[in-house]
N, C-alpha and C positions, 0 to 999 in steps of 0.2 A: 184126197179130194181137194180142189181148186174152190176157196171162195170168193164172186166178185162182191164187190163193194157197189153200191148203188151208187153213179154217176151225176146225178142232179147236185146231190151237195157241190163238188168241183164247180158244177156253173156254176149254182149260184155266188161260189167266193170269187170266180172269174170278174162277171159282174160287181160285186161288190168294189172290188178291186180296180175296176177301171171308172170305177163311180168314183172312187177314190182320189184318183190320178187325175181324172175332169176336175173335180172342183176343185183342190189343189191348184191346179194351173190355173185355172180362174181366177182364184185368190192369189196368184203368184203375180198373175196379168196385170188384178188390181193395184196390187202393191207396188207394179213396178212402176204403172201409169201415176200413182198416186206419187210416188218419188221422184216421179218426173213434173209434175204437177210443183210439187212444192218446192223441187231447185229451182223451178221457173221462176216463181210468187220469188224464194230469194233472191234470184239474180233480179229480179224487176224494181222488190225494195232496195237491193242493194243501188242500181241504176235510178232511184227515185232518190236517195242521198246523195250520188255521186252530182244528178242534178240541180239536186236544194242549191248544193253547192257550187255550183260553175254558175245559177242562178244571180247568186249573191254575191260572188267573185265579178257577176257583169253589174250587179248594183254598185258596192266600191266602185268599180274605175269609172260611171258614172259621176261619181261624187266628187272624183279626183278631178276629172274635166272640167265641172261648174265650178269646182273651189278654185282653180287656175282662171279660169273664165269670169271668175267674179272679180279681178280686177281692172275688168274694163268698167266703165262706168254705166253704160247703155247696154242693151240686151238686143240684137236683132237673128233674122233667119241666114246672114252670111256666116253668122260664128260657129265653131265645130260641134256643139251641144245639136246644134241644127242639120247636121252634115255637110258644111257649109266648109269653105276653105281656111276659112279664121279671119279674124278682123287685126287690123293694124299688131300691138305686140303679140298677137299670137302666133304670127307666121312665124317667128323667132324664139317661139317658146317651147318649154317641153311636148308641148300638142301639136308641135309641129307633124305634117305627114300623119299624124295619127287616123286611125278606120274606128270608126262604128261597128263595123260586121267581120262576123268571123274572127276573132280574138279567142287565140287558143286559151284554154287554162286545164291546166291537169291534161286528164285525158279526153278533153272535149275543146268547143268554142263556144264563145257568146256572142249575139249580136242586138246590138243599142238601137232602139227609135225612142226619143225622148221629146214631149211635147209641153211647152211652157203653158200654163196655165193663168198666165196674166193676161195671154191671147183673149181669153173669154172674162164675163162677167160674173160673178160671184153671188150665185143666186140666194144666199143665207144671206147677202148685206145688201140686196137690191132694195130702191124704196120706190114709192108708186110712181113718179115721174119715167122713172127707170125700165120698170116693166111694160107700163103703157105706154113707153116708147117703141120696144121691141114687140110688141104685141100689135103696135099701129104699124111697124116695119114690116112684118109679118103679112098682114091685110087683114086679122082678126076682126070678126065683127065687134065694130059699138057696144052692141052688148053686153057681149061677153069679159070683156075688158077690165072693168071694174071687178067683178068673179075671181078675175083669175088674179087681179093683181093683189086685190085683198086678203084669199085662199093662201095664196103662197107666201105670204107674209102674217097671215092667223098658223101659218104650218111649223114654221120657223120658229116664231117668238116663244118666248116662255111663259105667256101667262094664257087665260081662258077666256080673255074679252074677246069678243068677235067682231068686229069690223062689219062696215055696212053692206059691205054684198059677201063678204065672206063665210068661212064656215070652223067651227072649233070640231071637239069629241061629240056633240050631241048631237051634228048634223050626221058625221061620219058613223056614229053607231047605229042610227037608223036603214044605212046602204045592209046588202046582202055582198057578202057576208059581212058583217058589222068592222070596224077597228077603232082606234085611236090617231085623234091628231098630234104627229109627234111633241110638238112644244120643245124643240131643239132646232138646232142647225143639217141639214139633211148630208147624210153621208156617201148619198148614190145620187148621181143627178137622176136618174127612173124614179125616185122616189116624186117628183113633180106626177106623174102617174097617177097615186093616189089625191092629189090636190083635187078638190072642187075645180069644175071649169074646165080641167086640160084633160083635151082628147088625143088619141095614141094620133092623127094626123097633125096636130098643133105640137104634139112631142116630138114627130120625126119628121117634119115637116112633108116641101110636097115629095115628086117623083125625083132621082135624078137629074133627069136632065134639064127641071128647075132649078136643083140648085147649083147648077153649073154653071147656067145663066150667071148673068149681071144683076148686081144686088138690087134695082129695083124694075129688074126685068116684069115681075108679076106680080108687083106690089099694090092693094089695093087701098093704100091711104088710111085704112081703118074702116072703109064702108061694109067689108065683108061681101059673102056671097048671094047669090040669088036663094029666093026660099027651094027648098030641093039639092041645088049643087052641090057637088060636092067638094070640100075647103081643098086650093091649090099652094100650100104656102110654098115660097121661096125657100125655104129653112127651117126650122125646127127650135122649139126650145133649148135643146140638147145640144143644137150647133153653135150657142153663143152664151148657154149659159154651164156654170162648173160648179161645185159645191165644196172647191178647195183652189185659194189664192189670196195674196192681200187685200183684194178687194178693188185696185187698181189695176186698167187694163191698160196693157202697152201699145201702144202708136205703132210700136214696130214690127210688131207680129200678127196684130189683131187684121182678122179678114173684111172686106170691105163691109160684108152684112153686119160685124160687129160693130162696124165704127158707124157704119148707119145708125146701129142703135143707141148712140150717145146722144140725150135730148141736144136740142138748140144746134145739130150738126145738120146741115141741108147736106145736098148734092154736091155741090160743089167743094164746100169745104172738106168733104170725104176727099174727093177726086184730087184735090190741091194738096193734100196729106199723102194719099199712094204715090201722086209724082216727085214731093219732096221724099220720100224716102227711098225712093225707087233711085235717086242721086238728079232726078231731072232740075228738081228744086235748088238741091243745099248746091251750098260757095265752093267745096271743095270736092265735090264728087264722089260722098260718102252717101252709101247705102242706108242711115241709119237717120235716125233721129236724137242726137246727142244730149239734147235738152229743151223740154216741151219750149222753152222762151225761141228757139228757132221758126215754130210754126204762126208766129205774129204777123208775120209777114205774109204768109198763105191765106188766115183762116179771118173772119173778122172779130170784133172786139165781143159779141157774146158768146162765141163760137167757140173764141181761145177763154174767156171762164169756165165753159163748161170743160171743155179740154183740161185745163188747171184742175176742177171739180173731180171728175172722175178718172183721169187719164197719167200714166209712168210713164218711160221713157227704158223702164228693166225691169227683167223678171227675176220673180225672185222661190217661186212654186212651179215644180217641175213632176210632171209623171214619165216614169220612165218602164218599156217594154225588155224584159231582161229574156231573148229564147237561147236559153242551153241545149245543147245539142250536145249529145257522145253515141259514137257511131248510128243506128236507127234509130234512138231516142232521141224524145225531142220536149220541150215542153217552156213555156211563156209566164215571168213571174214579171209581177205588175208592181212600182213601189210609188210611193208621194215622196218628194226630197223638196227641203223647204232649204232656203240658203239666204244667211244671214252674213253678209261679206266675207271674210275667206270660208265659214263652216256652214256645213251641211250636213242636215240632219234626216234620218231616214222617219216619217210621219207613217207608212205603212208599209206592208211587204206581205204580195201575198200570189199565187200561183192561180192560174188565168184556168 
């Protein structure tokens, strides 16, 4: 006699068994996604080093440039730091022909935009003449003026006297959400942000196509706006002032709104300094300003002390854009380089 065997058991190890083989691949799928996942993550660190480094391969030859560059005596925007063609021994110099952009290194390029920082005013060593110039340049109201110029100099100093429209830690702890007045030199010009007084329009000034204008295209002398309006500045705080330079702004780079804001400089005397530099001015048909004693003859006698007072003729702080690129990578390191006749020194470095 024939005996069968009960059939269900078979399914159910059928079943079992392809229950088996599903999750398996699942976890096969997982595993494989996840290995793909993680050569990614390395090949992206690996490309995140290979760019530190092409980063700071464009810092170097930065530095190489200003240190050749720094024996010229004067600093303007004709010289190659500026993308400019070079100024007298430079055309004859190692920097001869040399590019800004696209400088291979390794397996990638770098490309340079580097901006002198003498250009701007030096908002950690501004004193109140200074501010409430740039602030009447501006068209800030009356008011406000004193506030702001006081603030930003109670923000800077290091002690906890407060000044008479100003404000220390006791004002600022009271604001939502509370902080501290730093009692330092500010290391991000946005830090003016938190100052007493400056509003995000008096930071960034007006719209474009004011400050594209002529520097006292929309200038309100200091009287400020109607009650309601709302503020049109020419410019911004941020457009002319920096929280890293010697404290001395250059004649030859600084932009017209800047030199507006040098007290005792009218209209004119600005205007008389753009065409001597521009070569309309100088004896020999140079671009530059060689040395402030050449604008006597432009500006008039309280004009050229304040000039003397606040104002170089070279830069000597420089921020420089370092974007490394290798193949679809790409990415922007930012440095401070100060330069003290042939050497230069790297003050920051840091990825954008």
């Amino acid at each position: 006699m024939k005996i069968l065997r009960p059939q269900s058991h078979r399914g159910v190890a059928i079943i079992f068994v392809l229950i088996a083989i599903t999750v398996l691949s699942i976890m096969a799928g997982l595993f494989a996604f996840s290995m793909k996942v993680e050569t990614r993550l390395a090949g992206n660190s690996d490309k995140d080093e290979q760019l530190l480094w092409v980063g700071r391969a464009g810092v170097e030859r930065a530095r190489w440039i200003l240190a050749l560059e720094g024996q010229v005596p004067f600093t303007d925007k004709n010289q190659i730091w500026a993308g400019g063609p070079g100024e007298g021994p430079e055309t004859n110099s190692a920097l001869a022909g040399i590019s800004l952009d696209n400088f291979p290194v390794g397996e990638g390029t770098v490309s340079l935009k580097m901006t002198e920082l003498e250009s701007k005013l030096n908002v950690n060593g501004a004193d109140t003449p200074l501010i409430q110039q740039v602030l009447t340049t501006m068209g800030v109201s009356a008011s406000d003026m004193s506030v702001v110029a006081d603030s930003i100099q109670d923000w800077v100093d290091r002690d906890d006297s407060t000044r008479p429209a100003g404000a220390e830690s006791d004002y600022y702890q009271g604001l939502s959400p509370p902080y501290y007045s730093k009692n330092a030199p500010m290391d991000d010009i946005s830090e003016l942000l938190l100052v007493k007084g400056v509003t995000l329009p008096m930071f960034r000034g007006g719209s474009d196509t004011n400050r594209m204008g002529a520097a006292f295209q929309h200038h309100h002398l200091g009287f400020g706006n109607a009650p309601g309006e709302t503020p049109d500045y020419p410019f911004g705080l941020k457009d002319v002032f920096t929280p890293f330079s010697t404290g001395k702004l250059n004649v030859n780079t600084a932009d017209e709104n800047t030199l507006t804001c040098i007290p005792g400089l009218d209209t004119t005397s600005v205007q008389n300094i753009l065409k001597f530099r521009s070569g309309e001015g100088g004896t020999d048909g140079s671009m530059a300003v060689q040395n402030l004693g050449q604008l006597q003859s432009v500006v008039g006698a309280q004009a050229m002390a304040q000039i003397n007072r606040y104002c170089t003729v070279r830069g000597s702080t420089y921020e420089v854009h370092a974007t490394a690129t290798i193949g679809d990578y790409s990415r922007e390191y930012i440095a401070i380089l100060f330069r003290n006749g042939p050497n230069v020194q790297v003050v920051s470095f840091h990825w954008n």
